[in-house]
N, C-alpha and C positions, 0 to 999 in steps of 0.2 A: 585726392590732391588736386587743386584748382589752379596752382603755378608752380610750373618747377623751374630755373633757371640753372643752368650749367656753361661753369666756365665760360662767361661769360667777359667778352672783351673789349676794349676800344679805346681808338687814339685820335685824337685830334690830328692838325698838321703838325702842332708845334712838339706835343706832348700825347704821352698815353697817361689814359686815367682810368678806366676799368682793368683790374688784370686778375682773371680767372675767379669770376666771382660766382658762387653757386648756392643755391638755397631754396626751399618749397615754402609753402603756403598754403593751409587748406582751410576748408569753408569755417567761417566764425573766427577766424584768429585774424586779430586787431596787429600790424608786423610795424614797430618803428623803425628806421633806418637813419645813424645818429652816425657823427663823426662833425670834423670840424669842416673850416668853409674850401675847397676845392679839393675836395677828398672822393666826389663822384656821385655823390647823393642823387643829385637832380640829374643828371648823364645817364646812372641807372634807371630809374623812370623812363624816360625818353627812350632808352632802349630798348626797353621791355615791351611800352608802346608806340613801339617802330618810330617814332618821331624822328631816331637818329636810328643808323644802321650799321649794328653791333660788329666788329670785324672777325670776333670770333663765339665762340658757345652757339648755344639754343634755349629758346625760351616755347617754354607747352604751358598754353592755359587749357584747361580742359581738355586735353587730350589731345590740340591741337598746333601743330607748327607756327608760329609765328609768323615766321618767313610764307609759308601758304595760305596766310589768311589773305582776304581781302578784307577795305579798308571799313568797307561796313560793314562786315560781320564781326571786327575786330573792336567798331564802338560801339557794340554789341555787348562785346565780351569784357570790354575796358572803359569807365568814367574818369575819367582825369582831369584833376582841376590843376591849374597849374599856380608858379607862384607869382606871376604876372598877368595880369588879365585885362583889357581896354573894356570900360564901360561906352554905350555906344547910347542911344537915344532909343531904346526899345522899353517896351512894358517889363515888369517882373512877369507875366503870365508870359507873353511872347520868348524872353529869355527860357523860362523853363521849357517850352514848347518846343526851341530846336534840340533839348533832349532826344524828342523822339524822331532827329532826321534819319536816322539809322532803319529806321522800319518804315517811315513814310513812304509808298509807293505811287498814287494819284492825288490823293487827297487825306486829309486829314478825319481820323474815322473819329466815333464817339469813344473808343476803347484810348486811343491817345487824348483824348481831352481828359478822360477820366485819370491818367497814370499821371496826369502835368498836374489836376486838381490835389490827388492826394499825395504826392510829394512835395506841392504846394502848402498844405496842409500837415503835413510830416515836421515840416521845418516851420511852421508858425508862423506864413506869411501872408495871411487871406487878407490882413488888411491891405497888405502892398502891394497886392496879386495887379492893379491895374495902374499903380506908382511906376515912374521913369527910373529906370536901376543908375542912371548918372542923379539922381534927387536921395540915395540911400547911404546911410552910414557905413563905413568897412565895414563894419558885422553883419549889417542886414545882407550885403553884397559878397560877401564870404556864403552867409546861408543858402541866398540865390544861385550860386554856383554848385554849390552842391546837393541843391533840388534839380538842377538842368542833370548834373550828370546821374542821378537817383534816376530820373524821369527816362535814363538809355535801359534802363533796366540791368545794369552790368553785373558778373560774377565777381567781381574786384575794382573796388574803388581805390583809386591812390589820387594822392595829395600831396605838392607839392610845399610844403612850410606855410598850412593852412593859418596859422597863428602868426604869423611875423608882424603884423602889419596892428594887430590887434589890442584891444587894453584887454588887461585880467578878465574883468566878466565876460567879455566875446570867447579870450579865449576858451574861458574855461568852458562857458555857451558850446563854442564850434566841436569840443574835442568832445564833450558826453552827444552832441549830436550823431558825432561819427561812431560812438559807441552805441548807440541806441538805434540807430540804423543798422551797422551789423548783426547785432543781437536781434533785432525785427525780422530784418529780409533775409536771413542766413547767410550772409555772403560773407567777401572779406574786404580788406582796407590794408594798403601800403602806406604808410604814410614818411616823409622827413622830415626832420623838426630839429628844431634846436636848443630848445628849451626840455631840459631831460629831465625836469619835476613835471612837467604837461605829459613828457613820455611814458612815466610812470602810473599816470593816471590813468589811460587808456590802453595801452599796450600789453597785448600777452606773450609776446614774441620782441626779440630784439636783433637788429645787428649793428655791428662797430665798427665802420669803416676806415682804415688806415693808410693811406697811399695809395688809395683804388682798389685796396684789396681788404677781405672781411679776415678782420684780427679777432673776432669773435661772433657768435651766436649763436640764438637758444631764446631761454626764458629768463626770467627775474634773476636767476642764479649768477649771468654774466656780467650784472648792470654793479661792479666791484669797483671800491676803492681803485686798486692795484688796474684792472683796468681802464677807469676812466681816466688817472693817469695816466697813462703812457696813450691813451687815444689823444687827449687835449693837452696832454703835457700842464695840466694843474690839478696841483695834489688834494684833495676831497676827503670829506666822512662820508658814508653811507648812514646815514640814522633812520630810525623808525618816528612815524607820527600816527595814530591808531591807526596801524594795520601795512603803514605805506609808506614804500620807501623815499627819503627825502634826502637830495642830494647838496652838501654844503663845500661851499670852496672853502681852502682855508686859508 
Protein backbone atom coordinates (compact mmCIF):
# COMPACT_ATOMS: atom_id res chain seq x y z
CA UNK A 1 0.00 0.00 0.00
CA UNK A 2 1.63 3.39 -1.07
CA UNK A 3 -1.44 5.80 0.61
CA UNK A 4 -3.54 5.20 3.09
CA UNK A 5 -5.79 8.00 4.30
CA UNK A 6 -8.08 7.69 7.39
CA UNK A 7 -10.68 9.66 8.75
CA UNK A 8 -9.68 12.16 7.35
CA UNK A 9 -11.09 15.85 8.21
CA UNK A 10 -11.30 19.50 7.76
CA UNK A 11 -13.20 22.90 8.03
CA UNK A 12 -12.61 25.94 6.80
CA UNK A 13 -13.85 29.17 8.96
CA UNK A 14 -17.01 29.24 7.41
CA UNK A 15 -17.75 25.64 6.88
CA UNK A 16 -16.52 21.91 7.22
CA UNK A 17 -15.88 20.06 4.06
CA UNK A 18 -13.95 16.91 4.64
CA UNK A 19 -15.61 14.60 7.14
CA UNK A 20 -14.10 11.37 7.96
CA UNK A 21 -12.80 10.37 4.67
CA UNK A 22 -10.70 7.13 4.50
CA UNK A 23 -9.23 5.09 1.57
CA UNK A 24 -5.75 3.31 0.22
CA UNK A 25 -3.99 3.34 -2.81
CA UNK A 26 -1.54 1.02 -4.00
CA UNK A 27 1.22 0.97 -6.65
CA UNK A 28 -0.29 0.97 -10.46
CA UNK A 29 -3.81 1.92 -9.54
CA UNK A 30 -4.97 5.04 -11.68
CA UNK A 31 -7.67 6.47 -8.28
CA UNK A 32 -10.55 9.18 -9.81
CA UNK A 33 -12.04 11.20 -7.28
CA UNK A 34 -15.59 12.54 -8.89
CA UNK A 35 -18.32 14.26 -7.13
CA UNK A 36 -19.79 17.59 -7.90
CA UNK A 37 -18.20 21.36 -7.51
CA UNK A 38 -17.66 22.09 -3.64
CA UNK A 39 -17.96 18.60 -2.40
CA UNK A 40 -13.98 18.54 -1.47
CA UNK A 41 -12.36 17.13 -4.30
CA UNK A 42 -9.51 19.71 -4.50
CA UNK A 43 -9.36 20.21 -0.35
CA UNK A 44 -8.63 16.45 -0.34
CA UNK A 45 -5.61 16.80 -2.43
CA UNK A 46 -4.36 19.72 -0.62
CA UNK A 47 -4.62 17.71 2.50
CA UNK A 48 -3.13 14.85 1.63
CA UNK A 49 -0.13 17.06 0.47
CA UNK A 50 0.03 19.10 3.52
CA UNK A 51 -0.80 22.10 1.36
CA UNK A 52 -3.83 22.61 3.88
CA UNK A 53 -3.72 21.00 7.48
CA UNK A 54 -6.16 18.37 7.91
CA UNK A 55 -7.79 18.98 11.45
CA UNK A 56 -8.44 15.58 11.92
CA UNK A 57 -7.26 11.67 10.38
CA UNK A 58 -3.79 10.55 9.16
CA UNK A 59 -2.48 10.14 5.96
CA UNK A 60 0.83 7.39 5.43
CA UNK A 61 2.41 7.32 2.09
CA UNK A 62 4.84 4.62 2.17
CA UNK A 63 4.93 3.92 5.37
CA UNK A 64 5.24 7.23 6.53
CA UNK A 65 3.33 10.09 8.58
CA UNK A 66 2.41 12.84 6.88
CA UNK A 67 2.61 15.07 9.67
CA UNK A 68 6.49 13.93 10.14
CA UNK A 69 7.62 14.32 6.83
CA UNK A 70 9.48 17.31 5.95
CA UNK A 71 8.78 19.36 2.95
CA UNK A 72 11.31 17.84 0.81
CA UNK A 73 11.20 14.43 1.31
CA UNK A 74 7.37 14.91 0.90
CA UNK A 75 7.99 16.42 -2.92
CA UNK A 76 9.87 13.47 -3.00
CA UNK A 77 7.08 11.23 -2.28
CA UNK A 78 4.25 13.63 -4.02
CA UNK A 79 3.96 15.44 -7.89
CA UNK A 80 1.22 17.69 -7.83
CA UNK A 81 0.04 19.51 -10.40
CA UNK A 82 -2.57 21.60 -9.56
CA UNK A 83 -5.61 23.18 -11.23
CA UNK A 84 -4.22 26.63 -11.51
CA UNK A 85 -0.98 27.18 -12.55
CA UNK A 86 0.98 30.90 -13.39
CA UNK A 87 3.01 30.50 -16.51
CA UNK A 88 6.07 32.60 -15.96
CA UNK A 89 8.86 33.58 -18.61
CA UNK A 90 11.01 30.32 -18.21
CA UNK A 91 12.19 27.60 -20.96
CA UNK A 92 10.16 24.16 -21.08
CA UNK A 93 13.71 22.54 -20.04
CA UNK A 94 14.03 24.95 -17.03
CA UNK A 95 10.43 24.41 -15.97
CA UNK A 96 10.96 20.70 -15.88
CA UNK A 97 14.26 21.03 -14.19
CA UNK A 98 12.80 22.53 -10.87
CA UNK A 99 11.19 18.93 -10.81
CA UNK A 100 14.42 18.04 -9.42
CA UNK A 101 14.46 20.95 -6.52
CA UNK A 102 13.68 18.24 -4.02
CA UNK A 103 17.09 16.39 -4.45
CA UNK A 104 19.21 19.31 -5.57
CA UNK A 105 21.91 19.86 -3.03
CA UNK A 106 24.91 22.19 -4.63
CA UNK A 107 24.73 21.86 -7.86
CA UNK A 108 23.06 20.30 -10.49
CA UNK A 109 24.45 16.86 -11.28
CA UNK A 110 24.33 14.97 -14.91
CA UNK A 111 21.88 12.26 -13.22
CA UNK A 112 19.27 15.31 -12.89
CA UNK A 113 19.72 16.55 -16.44
CA UNK A 114 19.34 13.08 -17.43
CA UNK A 115 15.55 12.49 -15.43
CA UNK A 116 14.52 16.29 -16.75
CA UNK A 117 15.60 14.92 -20.61
CA UNK A 118 13.65 11.68 -20.32
CA UNK A 119 10.58 12.91 -18.86
CA UNK A 120 11.01 15.57 -21.33
CA UNK A 121 11.03 13.01 -23.87
CA UNK A 122 8.25 10.78 -22.04
CA UNK A 123 5.88 13.51 -22.69
CA UNK A 124 6.96 14.50 -26.49
CA UNK A 125 8.38 17.70 -25.81
CA UNK A 126 12.01 17.82 -27.28
CA UNK A 127 10.85 20.06 -29.78
CA UNK A 128 9.76 22.71 -26.94
CA UNK A 129 12.33 21.60 -24.69
CA UNK A 130 14.11 25.29 -25.22
CA UNK A 131 10.44 27.24 -26.22
CA UNK A 132 8.99 29.97 -23.42
CA UNK A 133 6.10 27.82 -21.58
CA UNK A 134 4.05 31.50 -21.73
CA UNK A 135 4.55 30.94 -26.01
CA UNK A 136 2.68 27.10 -25.41
CA UNK A 137 -0.76 25.95 -26.17
CA UNK A 138 -2.96 24.52 -22.84
CA UNK A 139 -2.03 21.17 -23.93
CA UNK A 140 1.49 21.49 -24.38
CA UNK A 141 1.56 23.40 -20.79
CA UNK A 142 -0.66 20.65 -19.22
CA UNK A 143 2.08 18.05 -20.59
CA UNK A 144 5.05 20.56 -19.23
CA UNK A 145 3.53 20.17 -15.83
CA UNK A 146 3.40 16.90 -15.62
CA UNK A 147 7.06 16.26 -16.90
CA UNK A 148 8.23 18.78 -14.00
CA UNK A 149 6.37 16.84 -11.44
CA UNK A 150 7.47 13.15 -13.30
CA UNK A 151 11.03 14.75 -13.11
CA UNK A 152 10.40 14.64 -8.60
CA UNK A 153 10.50 11.20 -9.29
CA UNK A 154 7.26 10.79 -6.90
CA UNK A 155 5.49 7.41 -5.59
CA UNK A 156 2.06 9.24 -6.50
CA UNK A 157 1.17 11.66 -8.74
CA UNK A 158 -2.09 13.52 -8.28
CA UNK A 159 -3.80 16.02 -10.43
CA UNK A 160 -5.92 18.44 -9.94
CA UNK A 161 -8.86 18.60 -13.14
CA UNK A 162 -5.97 18.10 -15.38
CA UNK A 163 -8.56 18.33 -18.30
CA UNK A 164 -10.78 21.37 -17.59
CA UNK A 165 -9.19 23.77 -19.50
CA UNK A 166 -8.74 21.37 -22.43
CA UNK A 167 -10.29 20.48 -26.05
CA UNK A 168 -11.13 16.62 -26.70
CA UNK A 169 -7.77 15.64 -28.27
CA UNK A 170 -5.54 17.22 -25.17
CA UNK A 171 -7.77 15.80 -23.11
CA UNK A 172 -7.81 12.71 -24.24
CA UNK A 173 -3.77 13.33 -25.01
CA UNK A 174 -3.21 14.34 -21.06
CA UNK A 175 -5.36 11.34 -19.59
CA UNK A 176 -3.48 8.16 -21.75
CA UNK A 177 -0.40 10.25 -20.78
CA UNK A 178 -1.08 9.77 -17.14
CA UNK A 179 -1.93 6.21 -18.00
CA UNK A 180 1.08 5.38 -19.63
CA UNK A 181 3.09 6.86 -17.12
CA UNK A 182 1.67 4.89 -14.34
CA UNK A 183 1.79 1.78 -16.22
CA UNK A 184 5.75 2.71 -17.07
CA UNK A 185 7.28 3.92 -13.71
CA UNK A 186 4.97 1.58 -11.50
CA UNK A 187 3.60 4.13 -9.35
CA UNK A 188 0.24 5.67 -8.76
CA UNK A 189 -2.10 8.76 -9.80
CA UNK A 190 -4.81 10.55 -7.71
CA UNK A 191 -6.53 12.39 -9.91
CA UNK A 192 -10.24 14.71 -9.95
CA UNK A 193 -12.00 15.31 -12.68
CA UNK A 194 -15.16 16.04 -13.82
CA UNK A 195 -15.89 14.69 -16.83
CA UNK A 196 -16.84 10.96 -15.87
CA UNK A 197 -16.48 9.32 -19.65
CA UNK A 198 -12.56 10.73 -19.28
CA UNK A 199 -12.77 8.91 -15.75
CA UNK A 200 -13.80 5.87 -17.14
CA UNK A 201 -11.10 5.89 -19.61
CA UNK A 202 -8.30 5.74 -17.28
CA UNK A 203 -9.39 5.03 -13.88
CA UNK A 204 -9.23 1.62 -12.00
CA UNK A 205 -10.31 2.76 -8.74
CA UNK A 206 -13.10 5.28 -8.08
CA UNK A 207 -14.62 7.49 -5.37
CA UNK A 208 -17.95 9.50 -4.96
CA UNK A 209 -17.75 12.23 -2.93
CA UNK A 210 -21.03 13.49 -1.30
CA UNK A 211 -20.93 16.44 1.15
CA UNK A 212 -17.28 15.87 2.05
CA UNK A 213 -17.86 12.53 2.80
CA UNK A 214 -17.18 9.20 0.42
CA UNK A 215 -20.85 7.90 -0.44
CA UNK A 216 -19.05 5.26 -2.41
CA UNK A 217 -15.73 3.44 -3.58
CA UNK A 218 -14.12 0.73 -5.15
CA UNK A 219 -13.91 -0.30 -8.88
CA UNK A 220 -16.08 -0.03 -12.09
CA UNK A 221 -18.66 -1.81 -10.07
CA UNK A 222 -19.68 1.71 -8.18
CA UNK A 223 -19.65 3.95 -11.24
CA UNK A 224 -24.07 3.13 -11.19
CA UNK A 225 -26.84 4.67 -12.54
CA UNK A 226 -28.46 4.69 -9.03
CA UNK A 227 -25.28 6.19 -7.82
CA UNK A 228 -24.49 8.80 -10.03
CA UNK A 229 -27.85 10.02 -9.31
CA UNK A 230 -28.07 10.70 -6.07
CA UNK A 231 -24.08 12.05 -6.21
CA UNK A 232 -25.11 14.72 -9.09
CA UNK A 233 -28.70 14.63 -8.48
CA UNK A 234 -29.18 13.94 -12.56
CA UNK A 235 -30.62 10.78 -13.69
CA UNK A 236 -28.15 8.79 -16.25
CA UNK A 237 -27.84 5.39 -18.26
CA UNK A 238 -24.84 3.50 -17.89
CA UNK A 239 -24.24 1.96 -21.58
CA UNK A 240 -21.50 -0.02 -22.84
CA UNK A 241 -19.45 1.11 -26.06
CA UNK A 242 -16.72 -1.78 -27.00
CA UNK A 243 -15.84 -2.74 -23.68
CA UNK A 244 -16.38 0.70 -21.89
CA UNK A 245 -18.57 2.27 -19.83
CA UNK A 246 -20.17 5.45 -21.25
CA UNK A 247 -22.18 7.67 -19.17
CA UNK A 248 -25.43 9.43 -20.75
CA UNK A 249 -27.62 12.05 -19.08
CA UNK A 250 -31.04 11.85 -19.63
Amino acid sequence: MILSVQGLGFKYPSHRVLKDVSFSLEKGECLAVLGTNGTGKSTLLKCINRILKAQKGTVIIDSHDVKKINQVKLAQKIGYVSQTNQSFKTTVFDTVLIGRKPYIKWDITKNDLDIVNSAIKMLELEEYSLRYIDELSGGEFQKVLIARALAQEPDILMFDEPTSSLDLKNQLEVINIIKKVVKSKGISALVTIHDLNLALRFANKFILLKDGKIFAAGGIEIVTAENIEYVYSVPVRVEKFENTPVIVPL
